[in-house]
C-alpha positions in Angstrom: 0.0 0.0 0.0 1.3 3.4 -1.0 2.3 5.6 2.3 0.3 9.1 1.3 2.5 11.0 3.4 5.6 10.1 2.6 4.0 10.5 -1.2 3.5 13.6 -0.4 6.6 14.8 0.6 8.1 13.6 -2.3 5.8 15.6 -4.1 6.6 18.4 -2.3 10.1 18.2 -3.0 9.8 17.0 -6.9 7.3 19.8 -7.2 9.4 22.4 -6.2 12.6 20.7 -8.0 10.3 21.5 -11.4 9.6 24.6 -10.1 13.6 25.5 -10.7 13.6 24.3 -13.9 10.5 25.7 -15.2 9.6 28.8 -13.0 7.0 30.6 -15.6 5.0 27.0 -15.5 5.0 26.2 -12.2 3.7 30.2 -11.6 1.5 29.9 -14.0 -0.2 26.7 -12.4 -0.2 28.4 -8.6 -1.8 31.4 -10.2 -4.3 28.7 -11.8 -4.3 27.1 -8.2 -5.4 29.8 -6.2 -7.9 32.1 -8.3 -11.1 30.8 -6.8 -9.9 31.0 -3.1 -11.1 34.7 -2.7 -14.7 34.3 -4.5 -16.2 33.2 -1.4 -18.4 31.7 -3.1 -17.8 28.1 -1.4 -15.7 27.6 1.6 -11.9 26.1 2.0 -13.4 22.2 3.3 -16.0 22.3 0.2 -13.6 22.7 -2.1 -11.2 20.6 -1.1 -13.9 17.6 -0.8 -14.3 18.4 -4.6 -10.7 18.6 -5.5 -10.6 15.0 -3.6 -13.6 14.1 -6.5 -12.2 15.5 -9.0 -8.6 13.8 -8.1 -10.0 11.0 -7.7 -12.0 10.6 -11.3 -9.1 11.7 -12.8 -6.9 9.7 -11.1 -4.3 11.1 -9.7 -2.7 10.2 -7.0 -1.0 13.9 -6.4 -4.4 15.4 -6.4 -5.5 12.8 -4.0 -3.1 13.0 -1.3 -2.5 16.9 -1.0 -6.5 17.5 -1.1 -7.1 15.0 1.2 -4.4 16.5 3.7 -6.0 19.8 3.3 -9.7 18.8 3.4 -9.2 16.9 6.9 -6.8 20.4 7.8 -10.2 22.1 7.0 -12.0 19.8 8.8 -13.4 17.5 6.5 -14.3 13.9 8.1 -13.8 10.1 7.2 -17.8 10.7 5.6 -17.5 13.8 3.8 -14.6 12.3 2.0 -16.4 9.0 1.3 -19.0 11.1 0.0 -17.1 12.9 -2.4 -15.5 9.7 -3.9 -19.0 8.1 -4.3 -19.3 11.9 -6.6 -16.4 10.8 -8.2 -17.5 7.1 -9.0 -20.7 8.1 -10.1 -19.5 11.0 -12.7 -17.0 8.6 -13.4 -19.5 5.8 -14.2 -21.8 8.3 -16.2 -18.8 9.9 -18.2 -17.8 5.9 -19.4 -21.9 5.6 -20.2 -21.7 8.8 -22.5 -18.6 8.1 -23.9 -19.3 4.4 -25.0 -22.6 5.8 -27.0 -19.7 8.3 -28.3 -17.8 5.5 -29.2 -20.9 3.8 -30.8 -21.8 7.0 -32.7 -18.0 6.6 -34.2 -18.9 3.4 -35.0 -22.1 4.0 -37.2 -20.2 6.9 -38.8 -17.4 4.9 -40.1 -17.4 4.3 -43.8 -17.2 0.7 -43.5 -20.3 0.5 -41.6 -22.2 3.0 -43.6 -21.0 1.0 -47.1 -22.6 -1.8 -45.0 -25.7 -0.1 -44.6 -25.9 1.1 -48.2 -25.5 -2.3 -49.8 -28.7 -3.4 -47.3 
């Protein structure tokens, strides 16, 4: 089992490494990072419960580990963080649903298919 907070750390520390090579990026991203926090639209815990979402349907393991930190910092429970996975396995779920009748709409549109059709 991976050990999240030594994961994190290491993170830490490759994150800033990158950060040396490629300043403007890493800038850019923090910039990127911290837009939203002064809306106050939605407070520090709910948005880290849907960073953990997000991380997870992505998956990545970075996003999951440092939002998870800072969601239980911000008080987030063992509940609230279940809950926001089972948002992430559902939109998940749905976005595989669309995407296969995507994939099926390729299908018909290929010109193999619709020669197929034709010669019905």
């Amino acid at each position: 089992m991976l050990d999240w907070n030594d994961y994190r750390r290491q993170l830490k520390t490759t994150m800033g490494d990158l950060g040396k090579l490629s300043p403007g990026t890493m800038d850019g991203y923090r910039t990127i990072a911290t837009a939203y926090k002064d809306s106050g639209h939605l407070d520090a815990k709910t948005r880290e419960l849907m960073s953990i979402a997000v991380g997870v349907a992505l998956r990545c393991d970075g996003c999951i580990t440092v939002h998870t930190d800072a969601a239980i910092r911000h008080g987030a429970t063992k509940d609230e963080i279940a809950e926001a996975c089972n948002v992430a396995i559902s939109i998940s779920a749905g976005a595989a649903l669309v995407y296969s009748a995507r994939a099926l709409d390729a299908v018909a549109q290929h010109p193999t298919v619709q020669a197929a059709k034709a010669g019905e």
